[in-house]
C-alpha positions in Angstrom: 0.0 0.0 0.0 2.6 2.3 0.8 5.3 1.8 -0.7 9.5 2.9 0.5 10.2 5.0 -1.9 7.1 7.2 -1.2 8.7 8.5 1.9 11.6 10.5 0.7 10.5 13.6 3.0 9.7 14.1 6.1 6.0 15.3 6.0 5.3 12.4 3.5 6.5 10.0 6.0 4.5 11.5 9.1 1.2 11.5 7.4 2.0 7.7 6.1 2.5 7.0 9.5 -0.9 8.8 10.6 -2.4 6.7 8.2 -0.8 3.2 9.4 -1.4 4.0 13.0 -5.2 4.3 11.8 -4.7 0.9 10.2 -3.4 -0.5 13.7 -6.5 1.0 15.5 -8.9 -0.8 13.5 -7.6 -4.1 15.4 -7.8 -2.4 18.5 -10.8 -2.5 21.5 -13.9 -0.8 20.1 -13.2 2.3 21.9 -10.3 2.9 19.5 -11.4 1.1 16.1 -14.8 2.9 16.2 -13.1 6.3 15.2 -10.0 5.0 13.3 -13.2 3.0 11.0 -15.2 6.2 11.1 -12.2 8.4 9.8 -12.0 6.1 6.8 -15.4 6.2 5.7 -15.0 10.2 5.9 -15.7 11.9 3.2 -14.0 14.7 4.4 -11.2 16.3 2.3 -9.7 18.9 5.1 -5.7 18.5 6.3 -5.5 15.0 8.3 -8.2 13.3 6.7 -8.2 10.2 5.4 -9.1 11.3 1.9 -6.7 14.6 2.2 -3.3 11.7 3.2 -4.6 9.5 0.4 -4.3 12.1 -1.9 -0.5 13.7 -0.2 0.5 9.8 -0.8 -0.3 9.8 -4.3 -3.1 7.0 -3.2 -6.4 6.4 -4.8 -8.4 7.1 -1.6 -11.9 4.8 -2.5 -9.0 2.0 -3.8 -7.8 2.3 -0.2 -10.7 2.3 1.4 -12.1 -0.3 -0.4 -9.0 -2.6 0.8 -9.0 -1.4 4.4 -12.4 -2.2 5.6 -12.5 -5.6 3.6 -9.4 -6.8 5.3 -10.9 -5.2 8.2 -13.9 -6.7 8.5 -12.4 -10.3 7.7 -10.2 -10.2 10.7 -13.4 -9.3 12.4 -14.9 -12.1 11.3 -12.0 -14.5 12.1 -11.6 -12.8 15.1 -15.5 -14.2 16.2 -15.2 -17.2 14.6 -12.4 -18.1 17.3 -14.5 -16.9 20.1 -17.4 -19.1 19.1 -14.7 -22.1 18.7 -13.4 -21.2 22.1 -16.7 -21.1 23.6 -18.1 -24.9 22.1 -14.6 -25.7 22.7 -15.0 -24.8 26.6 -18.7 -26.3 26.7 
């Protein structure tokens, strides 16, 4: 997604950051991946935003998108079907 020779500056390498650390938040508690999945469905354009980064990283931002949330929401779904094997497991 992002790839090395992207970052050659300093800015370009913060806001790839900014945008990885949202990445890492969607995997977190529900207190943190709420927002982080809420700033990439944004369709706001303003400094910070997901769409605004997308665009500074030379990104197609609905490409991204698109690829985030379906990764996203199959670790979601791996992540209950464990639980539910734990649980019939412990039974």
């Amino acid at each position: 997604m992002i790839e090395a020779e992207q970052l050659t500056d300093p800015e370009r390498k913060l806001w790839a950051h900014v945008l990885l650390q949202a990445l890492a938040d969607l995997g977190g508690h529900d207190s943190i991946a709420r927002p982080a999945r809420v700033w990439f469905v944004s369709k706001a354009d303003s400094i910070g935003s997901f769409i605004w980064i997308c665009h500074h990283l030379s990104m197609d931002p609905a490409a991204v998108r698109q690829r985030v949330l379906r990764d996203a929401n199959q670790r979601l779904r791996e992540s209950i079907a464990a639980q539910v094997q734990a649980t019939n497991r412990a039974a």
